[in-house]
C-alpha positions in Angstrom: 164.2 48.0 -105.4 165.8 44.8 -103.7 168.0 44.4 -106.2 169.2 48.2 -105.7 169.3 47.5 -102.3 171.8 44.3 -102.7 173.9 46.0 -105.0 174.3 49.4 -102.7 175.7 47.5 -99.7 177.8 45.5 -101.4 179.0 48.6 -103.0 179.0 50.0 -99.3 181.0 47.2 -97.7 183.7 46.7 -100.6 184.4 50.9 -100.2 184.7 50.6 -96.5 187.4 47.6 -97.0 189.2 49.7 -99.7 189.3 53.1 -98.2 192.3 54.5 -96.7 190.3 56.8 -94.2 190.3 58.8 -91.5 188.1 61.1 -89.6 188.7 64.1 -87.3 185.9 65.4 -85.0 187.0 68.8 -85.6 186.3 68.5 -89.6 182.7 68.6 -88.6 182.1 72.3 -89.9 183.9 73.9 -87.5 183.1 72.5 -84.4 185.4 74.8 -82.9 187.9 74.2 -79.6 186.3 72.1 -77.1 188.0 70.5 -74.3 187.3 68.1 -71.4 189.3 68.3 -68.3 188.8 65.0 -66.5 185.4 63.3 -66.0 182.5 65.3 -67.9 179.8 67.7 -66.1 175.9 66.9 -65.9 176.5 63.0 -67.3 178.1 64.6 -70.7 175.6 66.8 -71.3 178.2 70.2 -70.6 182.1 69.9 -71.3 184.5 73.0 -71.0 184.4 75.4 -74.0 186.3 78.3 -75.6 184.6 79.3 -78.7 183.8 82.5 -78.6 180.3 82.5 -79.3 177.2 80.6 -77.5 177.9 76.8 -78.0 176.4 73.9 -76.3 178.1 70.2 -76.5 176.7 67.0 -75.4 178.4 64.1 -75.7 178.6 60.5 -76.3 178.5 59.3 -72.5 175.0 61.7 -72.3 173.6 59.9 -75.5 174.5 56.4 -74.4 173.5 56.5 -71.4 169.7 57.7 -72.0 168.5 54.4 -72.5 165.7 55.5 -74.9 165.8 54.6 -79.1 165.8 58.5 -79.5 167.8 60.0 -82.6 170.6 62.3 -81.7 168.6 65.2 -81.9 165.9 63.4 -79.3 168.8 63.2 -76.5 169.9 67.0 -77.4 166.5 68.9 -76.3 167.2 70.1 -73.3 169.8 72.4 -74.1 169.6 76.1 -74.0 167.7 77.6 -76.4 166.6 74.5 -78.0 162.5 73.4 -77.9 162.6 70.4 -79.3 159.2 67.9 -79.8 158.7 64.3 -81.8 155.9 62.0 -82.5 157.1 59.2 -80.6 160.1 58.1 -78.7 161.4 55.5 -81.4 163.8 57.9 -82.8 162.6 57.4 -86.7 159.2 59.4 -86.7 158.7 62.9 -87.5 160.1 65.9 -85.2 159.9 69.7 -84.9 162.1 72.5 -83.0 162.2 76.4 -82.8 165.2 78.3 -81.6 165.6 81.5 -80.2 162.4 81.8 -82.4 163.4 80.4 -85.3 161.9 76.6 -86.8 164.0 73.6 -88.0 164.0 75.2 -91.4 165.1 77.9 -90.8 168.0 76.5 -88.5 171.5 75.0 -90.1 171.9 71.1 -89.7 174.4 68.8 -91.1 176.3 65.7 -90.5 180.4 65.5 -90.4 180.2 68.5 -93.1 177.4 67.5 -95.4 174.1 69.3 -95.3 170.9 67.9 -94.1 168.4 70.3 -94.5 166.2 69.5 -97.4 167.5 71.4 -100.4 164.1 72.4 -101.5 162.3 73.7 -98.4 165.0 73.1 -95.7 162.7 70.2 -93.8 164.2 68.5 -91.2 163.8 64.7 -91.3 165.0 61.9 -88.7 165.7 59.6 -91.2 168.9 61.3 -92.1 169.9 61.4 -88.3 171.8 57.9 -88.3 171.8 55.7 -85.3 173.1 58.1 -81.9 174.9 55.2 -80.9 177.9 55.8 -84.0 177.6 59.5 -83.1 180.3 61.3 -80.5 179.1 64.9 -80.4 176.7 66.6 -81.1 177.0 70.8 -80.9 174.8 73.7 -80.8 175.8 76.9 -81.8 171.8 78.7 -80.9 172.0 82.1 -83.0 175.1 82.0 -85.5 175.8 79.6 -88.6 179.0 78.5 -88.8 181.5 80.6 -91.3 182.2 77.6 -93.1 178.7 76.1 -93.0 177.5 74.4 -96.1 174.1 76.0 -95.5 171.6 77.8 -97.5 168.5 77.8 -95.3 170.3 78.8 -91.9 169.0 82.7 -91.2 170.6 81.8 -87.5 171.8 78.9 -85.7 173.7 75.6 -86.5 173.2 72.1 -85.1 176.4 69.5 -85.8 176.8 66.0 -85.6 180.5 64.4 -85.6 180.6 60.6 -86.1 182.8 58.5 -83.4 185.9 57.7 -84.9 186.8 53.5 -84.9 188.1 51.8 -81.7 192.1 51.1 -81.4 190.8 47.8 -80.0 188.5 45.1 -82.5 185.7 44.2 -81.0 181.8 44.0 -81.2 179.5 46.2 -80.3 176.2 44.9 -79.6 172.5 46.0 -77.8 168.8 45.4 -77.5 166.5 47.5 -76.8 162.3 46.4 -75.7 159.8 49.5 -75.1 156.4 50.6 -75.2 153.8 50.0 -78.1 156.3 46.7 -79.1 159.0 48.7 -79.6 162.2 46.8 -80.9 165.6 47.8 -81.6 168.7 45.6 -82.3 172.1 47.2 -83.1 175.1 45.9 -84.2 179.2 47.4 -84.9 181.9 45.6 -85.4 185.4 47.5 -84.9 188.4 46.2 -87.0 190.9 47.9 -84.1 194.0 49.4 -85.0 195.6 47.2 -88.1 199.3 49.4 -89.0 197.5 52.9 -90.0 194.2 51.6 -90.4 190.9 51.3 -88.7 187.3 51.0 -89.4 183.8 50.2 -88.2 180.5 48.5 -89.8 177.0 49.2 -88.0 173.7 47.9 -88.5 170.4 48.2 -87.0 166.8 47.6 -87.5 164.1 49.0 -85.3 160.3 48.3 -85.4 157.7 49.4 -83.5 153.8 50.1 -83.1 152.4 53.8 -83.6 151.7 55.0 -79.6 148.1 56.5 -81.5 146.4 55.7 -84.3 146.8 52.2 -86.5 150.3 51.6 -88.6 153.0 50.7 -87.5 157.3 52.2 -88.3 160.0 50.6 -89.6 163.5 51.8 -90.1 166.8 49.8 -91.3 170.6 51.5 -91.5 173.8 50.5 -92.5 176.9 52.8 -91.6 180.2 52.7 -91.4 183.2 54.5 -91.0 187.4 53.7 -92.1 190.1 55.5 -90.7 193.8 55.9 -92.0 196.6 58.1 -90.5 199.3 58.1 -92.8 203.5 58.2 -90.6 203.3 61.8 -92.1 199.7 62.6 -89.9 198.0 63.2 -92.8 194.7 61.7 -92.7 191.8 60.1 -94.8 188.1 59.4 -94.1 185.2 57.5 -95.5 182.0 58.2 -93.7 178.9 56.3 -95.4 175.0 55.7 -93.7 172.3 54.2 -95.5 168.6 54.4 -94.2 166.0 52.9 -95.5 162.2 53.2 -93.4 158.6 52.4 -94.3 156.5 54.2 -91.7 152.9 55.4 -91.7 152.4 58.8 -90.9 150.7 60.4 -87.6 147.7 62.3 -88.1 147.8 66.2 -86.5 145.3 67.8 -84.4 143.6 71.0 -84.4 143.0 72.7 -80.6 139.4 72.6 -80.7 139.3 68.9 -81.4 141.9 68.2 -78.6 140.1 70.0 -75.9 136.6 68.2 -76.5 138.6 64.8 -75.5 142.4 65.6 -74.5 142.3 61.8 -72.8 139.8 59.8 -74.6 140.7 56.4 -76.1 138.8 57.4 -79.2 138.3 60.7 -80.8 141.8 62.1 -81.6 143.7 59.0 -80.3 142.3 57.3 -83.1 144.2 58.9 -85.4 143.4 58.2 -89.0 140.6 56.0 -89.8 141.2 52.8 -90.3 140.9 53.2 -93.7 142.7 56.3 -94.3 145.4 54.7 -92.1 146.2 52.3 -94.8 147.2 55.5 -97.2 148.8 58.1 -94.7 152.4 56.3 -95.7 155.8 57.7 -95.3 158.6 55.6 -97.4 161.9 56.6 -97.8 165.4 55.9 -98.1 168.5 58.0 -98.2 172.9 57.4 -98.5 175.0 59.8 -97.4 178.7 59.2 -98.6 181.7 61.7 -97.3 185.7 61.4 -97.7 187.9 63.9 -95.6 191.4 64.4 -96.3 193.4 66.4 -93.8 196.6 67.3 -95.5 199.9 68.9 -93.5 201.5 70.3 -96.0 204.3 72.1 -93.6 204.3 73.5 -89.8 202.2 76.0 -90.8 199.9 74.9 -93.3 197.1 72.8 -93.3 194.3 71.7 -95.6 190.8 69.8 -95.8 189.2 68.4 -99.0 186.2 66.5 -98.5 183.6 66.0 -101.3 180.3 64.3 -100.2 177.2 63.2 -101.8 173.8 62.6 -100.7 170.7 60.7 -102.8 167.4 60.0 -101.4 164.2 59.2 -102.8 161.0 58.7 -101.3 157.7 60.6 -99.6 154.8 60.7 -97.7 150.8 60.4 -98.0 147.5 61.9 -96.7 144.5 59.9 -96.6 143.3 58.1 -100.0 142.0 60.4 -103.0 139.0 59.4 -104.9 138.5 59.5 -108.6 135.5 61.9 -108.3 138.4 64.4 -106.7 140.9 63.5 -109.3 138.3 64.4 -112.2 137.4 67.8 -110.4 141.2 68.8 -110.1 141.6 67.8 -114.2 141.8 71.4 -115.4 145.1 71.8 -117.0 144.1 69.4 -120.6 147.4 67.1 -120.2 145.3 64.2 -119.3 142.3 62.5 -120.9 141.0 60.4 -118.3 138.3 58.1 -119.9 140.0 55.3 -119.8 138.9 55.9 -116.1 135.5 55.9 -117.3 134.0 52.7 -115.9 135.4 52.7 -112.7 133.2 53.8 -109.5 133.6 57.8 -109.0 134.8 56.6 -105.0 137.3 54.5 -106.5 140.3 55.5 -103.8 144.1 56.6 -105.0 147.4 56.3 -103.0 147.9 59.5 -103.7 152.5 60.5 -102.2 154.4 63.4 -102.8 157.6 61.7 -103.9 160.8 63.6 -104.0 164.2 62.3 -105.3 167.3 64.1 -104.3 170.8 64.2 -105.6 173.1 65.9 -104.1 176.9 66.3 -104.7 179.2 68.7 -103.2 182.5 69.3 -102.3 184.1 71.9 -99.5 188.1 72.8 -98.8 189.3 74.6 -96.4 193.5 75.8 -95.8 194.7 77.2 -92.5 197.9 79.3 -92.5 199.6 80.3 -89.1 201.3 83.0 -89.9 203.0 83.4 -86.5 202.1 81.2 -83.3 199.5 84.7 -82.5 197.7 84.9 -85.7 196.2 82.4 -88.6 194.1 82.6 -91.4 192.0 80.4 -92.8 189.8 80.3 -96.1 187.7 77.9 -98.3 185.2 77.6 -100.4 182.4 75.2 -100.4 180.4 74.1 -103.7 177.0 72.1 -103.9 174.6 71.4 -107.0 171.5 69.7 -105.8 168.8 68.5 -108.6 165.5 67.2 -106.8 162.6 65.8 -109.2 159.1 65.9 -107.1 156.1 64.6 -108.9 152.9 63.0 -107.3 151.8 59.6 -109.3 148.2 58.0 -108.2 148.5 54.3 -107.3 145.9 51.9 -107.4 144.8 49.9 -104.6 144.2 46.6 -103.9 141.6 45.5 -101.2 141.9 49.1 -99.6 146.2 48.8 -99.7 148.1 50.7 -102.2 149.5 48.3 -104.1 152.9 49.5 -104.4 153.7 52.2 -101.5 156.8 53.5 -103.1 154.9 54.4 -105.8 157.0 52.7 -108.7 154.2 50.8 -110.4 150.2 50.4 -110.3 150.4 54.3 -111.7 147.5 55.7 -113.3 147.9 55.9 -116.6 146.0 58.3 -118.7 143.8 57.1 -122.5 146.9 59.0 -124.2 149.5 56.7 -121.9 150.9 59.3 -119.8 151.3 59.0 -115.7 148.7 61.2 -114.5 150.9 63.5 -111.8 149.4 66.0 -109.0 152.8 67.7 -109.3 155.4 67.3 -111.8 159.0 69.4 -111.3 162.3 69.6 -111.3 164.5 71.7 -109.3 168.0 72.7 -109.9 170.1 74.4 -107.2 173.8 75.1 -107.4 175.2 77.1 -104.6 178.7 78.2 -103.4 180.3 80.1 -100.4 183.8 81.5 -100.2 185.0 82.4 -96.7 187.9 83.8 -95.1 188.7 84.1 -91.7 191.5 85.7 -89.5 192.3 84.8 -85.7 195.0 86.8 -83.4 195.5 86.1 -80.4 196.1 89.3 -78.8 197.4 88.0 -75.4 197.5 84.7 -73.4 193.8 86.5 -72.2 192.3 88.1 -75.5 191.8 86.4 -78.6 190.1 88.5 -81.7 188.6 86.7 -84.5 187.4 88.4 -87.6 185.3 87.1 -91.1 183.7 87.1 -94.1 181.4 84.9 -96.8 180.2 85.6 -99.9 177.4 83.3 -100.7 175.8 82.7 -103.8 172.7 80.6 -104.3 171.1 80.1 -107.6 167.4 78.3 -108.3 166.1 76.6 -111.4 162.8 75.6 -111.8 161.1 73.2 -114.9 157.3 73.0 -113.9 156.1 70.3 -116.2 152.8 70.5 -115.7 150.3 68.5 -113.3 146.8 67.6 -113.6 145.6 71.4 -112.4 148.4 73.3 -113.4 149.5 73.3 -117.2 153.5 73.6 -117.8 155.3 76.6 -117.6 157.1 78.1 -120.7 160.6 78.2 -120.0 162.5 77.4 -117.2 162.0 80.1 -114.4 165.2 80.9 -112.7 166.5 83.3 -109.3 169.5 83.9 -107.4 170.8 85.3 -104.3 174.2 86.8 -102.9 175.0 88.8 -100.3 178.3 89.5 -98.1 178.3 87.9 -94.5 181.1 89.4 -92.4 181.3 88.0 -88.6 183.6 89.2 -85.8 184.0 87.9 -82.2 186.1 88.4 -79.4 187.2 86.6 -76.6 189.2 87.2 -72.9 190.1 85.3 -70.7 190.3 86.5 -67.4 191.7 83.8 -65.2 192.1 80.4 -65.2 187.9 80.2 -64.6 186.0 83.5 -65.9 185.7 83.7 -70.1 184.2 86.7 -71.9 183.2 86.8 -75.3 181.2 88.5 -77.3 179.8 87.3 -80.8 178.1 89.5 -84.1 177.5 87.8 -87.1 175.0 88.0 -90.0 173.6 84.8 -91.6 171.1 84.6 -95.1 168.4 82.1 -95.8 167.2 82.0 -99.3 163.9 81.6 -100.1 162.2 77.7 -100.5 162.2 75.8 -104.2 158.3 76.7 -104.4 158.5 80.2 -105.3 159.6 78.6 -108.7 156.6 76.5 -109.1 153.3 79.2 -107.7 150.7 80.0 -109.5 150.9 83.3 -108.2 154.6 85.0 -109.3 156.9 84.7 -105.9 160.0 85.1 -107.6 161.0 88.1 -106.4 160.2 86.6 -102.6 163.4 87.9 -100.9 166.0 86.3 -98.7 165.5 86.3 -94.7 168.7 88.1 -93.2 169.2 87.9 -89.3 172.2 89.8 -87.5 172.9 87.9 -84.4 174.8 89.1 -81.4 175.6 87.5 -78.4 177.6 88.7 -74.9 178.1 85.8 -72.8 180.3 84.7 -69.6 181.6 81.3 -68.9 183.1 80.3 -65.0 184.1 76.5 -65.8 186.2 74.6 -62.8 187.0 70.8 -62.6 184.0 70.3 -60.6 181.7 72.9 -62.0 180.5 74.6 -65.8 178.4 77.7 -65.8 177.7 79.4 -69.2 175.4 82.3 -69.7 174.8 84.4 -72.9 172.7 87.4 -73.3 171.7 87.3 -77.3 169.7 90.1 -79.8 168.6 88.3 -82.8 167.5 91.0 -85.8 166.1 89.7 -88.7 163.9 91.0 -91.7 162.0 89.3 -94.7 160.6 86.7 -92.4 158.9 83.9 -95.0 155.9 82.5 -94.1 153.5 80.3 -96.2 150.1 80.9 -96.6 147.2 79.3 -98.4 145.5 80.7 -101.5 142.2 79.0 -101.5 141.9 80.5 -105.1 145.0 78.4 -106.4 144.7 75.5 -104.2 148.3 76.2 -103.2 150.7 77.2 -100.5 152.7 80.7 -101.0 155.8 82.2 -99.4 154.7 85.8 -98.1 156.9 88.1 -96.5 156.4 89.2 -92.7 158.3 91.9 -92.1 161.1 92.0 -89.0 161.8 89.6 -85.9 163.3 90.4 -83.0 164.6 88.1 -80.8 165.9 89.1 -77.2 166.5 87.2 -74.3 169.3 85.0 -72.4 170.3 81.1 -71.9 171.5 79.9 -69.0 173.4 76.7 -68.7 175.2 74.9 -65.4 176.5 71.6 -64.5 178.4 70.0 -62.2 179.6 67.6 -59.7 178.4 67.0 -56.2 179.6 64.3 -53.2 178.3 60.8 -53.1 179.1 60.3 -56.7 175.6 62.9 -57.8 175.7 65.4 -60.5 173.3 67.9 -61.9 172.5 70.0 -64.6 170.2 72.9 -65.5 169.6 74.8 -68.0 167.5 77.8 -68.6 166.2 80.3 -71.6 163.6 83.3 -72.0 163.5 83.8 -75.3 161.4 86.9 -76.3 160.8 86.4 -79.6 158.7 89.8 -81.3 157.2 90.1 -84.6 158.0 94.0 -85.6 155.6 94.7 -88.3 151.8 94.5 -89.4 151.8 91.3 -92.1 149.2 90.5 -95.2 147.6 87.3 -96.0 146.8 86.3 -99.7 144.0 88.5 -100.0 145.8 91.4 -99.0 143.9 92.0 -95.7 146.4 93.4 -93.0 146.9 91.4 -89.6 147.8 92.6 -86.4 151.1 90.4 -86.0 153.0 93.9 -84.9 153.9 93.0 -81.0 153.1 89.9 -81.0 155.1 86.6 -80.0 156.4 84.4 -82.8 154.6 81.1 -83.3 156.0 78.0 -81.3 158.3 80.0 -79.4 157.4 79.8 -75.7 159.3 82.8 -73.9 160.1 80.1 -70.4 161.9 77.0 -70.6 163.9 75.5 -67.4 165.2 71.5 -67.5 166.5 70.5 -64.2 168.0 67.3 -63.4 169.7 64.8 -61.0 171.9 62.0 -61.4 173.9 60.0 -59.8 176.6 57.5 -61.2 179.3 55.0 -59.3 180.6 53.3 -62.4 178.4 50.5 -61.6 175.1 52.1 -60.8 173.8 55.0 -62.7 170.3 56.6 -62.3 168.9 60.1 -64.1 166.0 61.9 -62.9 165.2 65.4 -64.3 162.2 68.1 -64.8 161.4 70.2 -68.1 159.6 73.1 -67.9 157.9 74.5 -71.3 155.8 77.6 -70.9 152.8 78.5 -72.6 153.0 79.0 -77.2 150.9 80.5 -79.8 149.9 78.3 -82.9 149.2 81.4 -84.8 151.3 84.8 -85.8 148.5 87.1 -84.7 148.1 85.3 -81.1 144.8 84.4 -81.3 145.3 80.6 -80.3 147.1 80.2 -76.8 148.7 76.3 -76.2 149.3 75.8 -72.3 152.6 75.2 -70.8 153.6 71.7 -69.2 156.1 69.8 -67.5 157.3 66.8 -68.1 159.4 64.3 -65.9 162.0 61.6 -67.6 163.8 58.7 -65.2 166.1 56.1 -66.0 168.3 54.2 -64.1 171.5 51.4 -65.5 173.4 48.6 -63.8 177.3 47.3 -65.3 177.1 44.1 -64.9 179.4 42.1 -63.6 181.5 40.4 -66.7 184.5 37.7 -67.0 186.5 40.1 -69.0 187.6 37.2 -71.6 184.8 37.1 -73.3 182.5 40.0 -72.5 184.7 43.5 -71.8 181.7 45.3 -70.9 177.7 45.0 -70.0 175.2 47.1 -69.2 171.6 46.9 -69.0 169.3 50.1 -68.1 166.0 50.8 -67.9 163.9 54.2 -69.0 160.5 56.0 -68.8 160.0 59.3 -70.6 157.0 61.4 -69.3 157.0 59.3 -66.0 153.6 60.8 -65.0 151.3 60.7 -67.9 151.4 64.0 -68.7 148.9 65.0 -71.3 149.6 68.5 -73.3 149.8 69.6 -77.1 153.7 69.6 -77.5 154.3 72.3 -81.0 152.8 73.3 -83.5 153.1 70.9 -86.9 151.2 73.9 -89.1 151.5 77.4 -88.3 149.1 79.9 -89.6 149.0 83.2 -90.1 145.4 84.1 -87.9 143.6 81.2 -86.5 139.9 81.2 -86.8 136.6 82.5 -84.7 135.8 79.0 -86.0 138.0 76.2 -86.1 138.1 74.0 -89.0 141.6 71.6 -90.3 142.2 73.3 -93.2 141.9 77.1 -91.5 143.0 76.4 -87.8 147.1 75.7 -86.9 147.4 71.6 -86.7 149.7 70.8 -83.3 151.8 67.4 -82.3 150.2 65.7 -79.1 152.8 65.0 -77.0 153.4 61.5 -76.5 151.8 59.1 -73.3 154.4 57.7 -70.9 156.7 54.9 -72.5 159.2 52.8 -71.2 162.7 51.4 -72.5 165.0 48.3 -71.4 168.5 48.1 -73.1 170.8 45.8 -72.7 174.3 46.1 -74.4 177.7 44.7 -74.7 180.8 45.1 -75.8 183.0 42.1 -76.7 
């Protein structure tokens, strides 16, 4: 592993020295026209926009100056639409969002064109965030993938992130950030400047820090970089790569009976895991991502991207430890002869992670044509084949420690000499989109935009047996297609009032596991969602208002349920969603250097149809509110900024969930206050161009509340138990941040 390591950033810094690279913000999958008249609204968190659909933007300026060691999505959550929750504030534990109904799986996100969604079951991890401080956007579209998405899992919605380009002037970046629960966080880039045609940065940064509840601790190291080359031509060439590597332990969830005997006490569910367990709830993983645009101008007219990417990862996480007596009950399938196992103690305990490793190649190209300065076309087509291998080795411990977290040795090796695996598969997915898209503008006031994407997703699956489940026979194999057309319009009726109106229709194919159940899922079919969206923008030098009335329709909603029988999770279908509602977004600038912003959604979120759970019992889920989807959420905020001092002081609202689809468990609204405040300090200018230190406490008054649900189930029980009743995240204690940064 250290020797991969080595070799991989050397490998990293020699390509970033070599490349001839570039990197436009608007080759993030179509992050559409956004521009920024003057200083930016509501601290960066609203700039001016003219895509014709409901898009949010916050900027770097809004992620820089929030003081905390949040990821980019972290400093995004309180835009419309968006209910966003994380473990902790360190920015490299686990998170979980719904919008406009809709979880992080089932909602598009990707990184300067490559996607980040798990290929398997579309999971949304921090880890393959980056550091927010190399990112310079980050966009929102809330109920419409992008045409030229390279998404698979996306039934509605898209979240971008565009990586800052390198500085025209060298220099060094530098800042420290000291928290709560001993957090740490040092980050370092060094810009090359403008060299001829050429530019680049190097990043690095390691952060540390104690779980806020519960024993373990996190630990997360990246490398990334980007080069930049403009050719005397303007074409233009880009090499984006980020390495992560983390070894966290894992936070235990919560069900809502357990919470409310003790919602404050310093044992109980603040405990976490056992001490014991807490020593096998692990979470290691690393990941690179590697991507190199090429914007080509072939004449006045004609343009064209090519940008292949690649993403590997390889790593997993852990429950508490699993005995031998368990691992000789679950030994059903005959691949394993386990008396070699025969003289050890029946409560002998296992490290026991689900490992997955991911490679992931793709490539997407894109040509616009402007016919005439009112109308342009553009097409592409976008190719990924993604092979994941998940298996589930048993590690020995030593002294009540696995002895080799990353599960790569101290496997348990059957009489015969086999690995004895839990789970044992291999996944094959190539997909493909083709897209074409046609834009006239009508008049200097309407603008018509028209579309359509074939996509085509296929799924191989080589189950190769486990300790319960003997091989398959063959190789089981599905595949999905289907048309998506989209169509939006636009006018413009002065300088300040936009219209637009927005239809589109997005797929989701189903998760990797329908391969591998006991029970046949294969014919599990795709979620389809038709979104539409009529929305009204006023936007002024000193003021943005955006709001967007949306109707989100979509059928063959996939849930998972458990079949006790197979001692396995299923995909079942739950019949139609509709999702109605409006978001509400305003910013702005007020005298004495104070600006404010606000934003606003009701979100009612319906389940249309009666569902079944594995044993074919009907549920009353027709009528009710989707899981995780509170219908009220307002963020209101204050701030104030001089260019010397800066403070931030804002409100959010979250009204009351369900953790269940049949809306038998009710979790209670909260709201929770955030304030930080920053100084520039005074500087020489020779040495030190710019310094800053700011200081930052998220949920200033303590608040204590049950933030999502981690584990949705279908009908929560007359009597709670962990494996039965939905599991939540407990929203984290007040913390504090100071930062102090440079740049030289």
């Amino acid at each position: 592993m250290k020797m991969f390591e080595k070799k991989l950033l050397s490998v990293s810094i020699v390509s970033i020295l070599m490349s001839v690279t570039a990197h436009a913000e608007s080759n993030a999958v179509n992050v559409g026209i956004v521009s920024v008249k003057g200083q930016s609204l509501g601290g960066g968190l609203m700039v001016q926009e003219d895509t014709p659909k409901a898009r949010s933007v916050v900027t770097a300026e809004a992620m820089n100056s929030d003081p905390s060691a949040g990821n980019a999505l972290d400093k995004i959550a309180n835009v419309p639409g968006l209910q966003m929750t994380s473990n902790d504030s360190t920015g490299i534990s686990g998170l979980n969002y719904t919008m406009r109904g809709m979880g992080a799986d089932q909602i598009g996100l990707s990184a300067d064109g490559i996607p980040l969604n798990d290929s398997g079951n579309y999971a949304v991890y921090p880890n393959l965030l980056g550091d927010s401080e190399n990112v310079s956007q980050v966009f929102v579209t809330q109920g419409s993938s992008e045409a030229d998405g390279p998404h698979i899992g996306s039934s509605g919605g898209n979240i971008g992130l565009v990586t800052k380009r390198p500085d025209r002037d060298a220099g060094v970046f530098v800042e420290q950030k000291f928290g709560s629960n001993n957090l740490r966080k040092s980050f370092a880039r060094l810009e090359t400047g403008k060299m001829g045609n050429f530019s680049a940065w190097l990043s690095a940064s390691h952060t540390e820090a104690d779980k806020w509840k519960g024993l373990g601790n996190l630990e997360g190291n990246k490398v990334e970089a980007n080069a930049f080359y403009k050719a005397d031509n303007g074409n233009t060439s880009s090499l984006i790569i980020k390495y992560n590597k983390q070894n966290n332990y894992q936070y235990n969830n919560i069900i809502k009976a357990d919470y409310d005997k003790s919602p404050s006490a310093t044992t109980g569910h603040k405990a976490d895991y056992s001490a014991t367990d807490a020593q096998y709830a692990r979470n290691p993983f690393e990941n690179l991502n590697i991507s190199f645009t090429q914007d080509l101008i072939l004449s006045d007219r004609l343009k064209a991207t090519i940008q292949p990417y690649y993403y590997w990862g390889n790593g997993g996480g852990s429950g508490p430890a699993t005995v031998l007596d368990k691992l000789r009950q679950w030994n059903k399938s005959g691949l394993y002869d386990l008396g070699n196992l025969a003289t050890l103690d029946k409560s002998t305990p296992f490290y026991r992670p689900s490992m997955t490793t991911t490679w992931r190649p793709g490539i997407t190209t894109k040509v616009k044509w402007d016919v005439t300065d009112e109308h342009s076309i553009s097409a592409g087509y976008w190719y990924e084949r993604a092979r994941q291998r998940q298996t589930q080795p048993y590690i020995y411990s030593a002294n009540g420690v696995p002895a080799d977290v990353w599960a790569e040795s101290n496997q348990v090796v059957d009489a015969k000499g086999n690995i004895v695996q839990g789970r044992n598969q291999f996944t094959t997915t190539p997909s493909q989109r083709i897209w074409l898209q046609d834009t006239w503008y009508v008049s200097p006031k309407v603008t018509l935009a028209g579309g359509l994407a074939w996509e085509n997703v296929k799924r191989e699956g080589n189950n190769l047996g486990n300790i319960s489940v003997k091989p398959s026979i063959g190789i089981k194999k599905t595949k999905y297609e289907e048309f998506l057309p989209n169509f939006s319009a636009k006018y413009q009726l002065n300088e300040q009032n936009q219209f637009f109106y927005n239809i589109s229709k997005n797929m989701r194919t189903p998760p990797n596991n329908v391969l591998y159940s006991v029970t046949d899922t294969t014919n599990t079919q795709p979620e389809i969602s038709l979104n539409n969206e009529l929305g009204w923008r006023y936007q002024t030098e000193k003021m943005l208002l955006s709001t967007t009335l949306f109707n989100l329709h979509y059928k063959n909603r996939q849930v998972s349920s458990y079949d006790a029988g197979n001692s396995e999770s299923i995909p079942l279908n739950a019949g139609t969603v509709d999702s109605r509602g409006v978001e509400f977004e305003w910013s702005g600038k007020l005298p004495y250097n104070l600006n404010y912003y606000t934003s606003y959604s009701y979100t009612d979120s319906k389940q249309k149809d009666m569902s079944k759970n594995v044993a074919g019992n009907i549920l009353p889920t027709a009528g009710k509110q989707t899981p995780n989807t509170s219908k009220n959420v307002l963020t209101a905020g204050l701030g104030y900024d001089d260019s010397r001092w800066m403070w931030d002081f804002k409100g959010n609202y979250t009204g009351p969930f369900y953790g269940d689809m049949t809306n038998n468990e009710k979790i209670a609204g909260r709201t929770v206050f955030d304030f930080s405040a920053g100084v520039h300090l005074p500087v020489d200018k020779k040495f030190i161009k710019e310094a800053m230190l700011s200081f930052g406490v998220n949920n200033l008054f303590d608040k204590e509340y049950l933030a999502s649900a981690k584990t949705i189930q279908q009908q929560a029980p007359a009597v709670p138990s962990k494996s039965a009743s939905p599991q939540y995240i407990i929203g984290e204690e007040r913390t504090f941040v100071i930062s102090l940064s440079a740049k030289m």
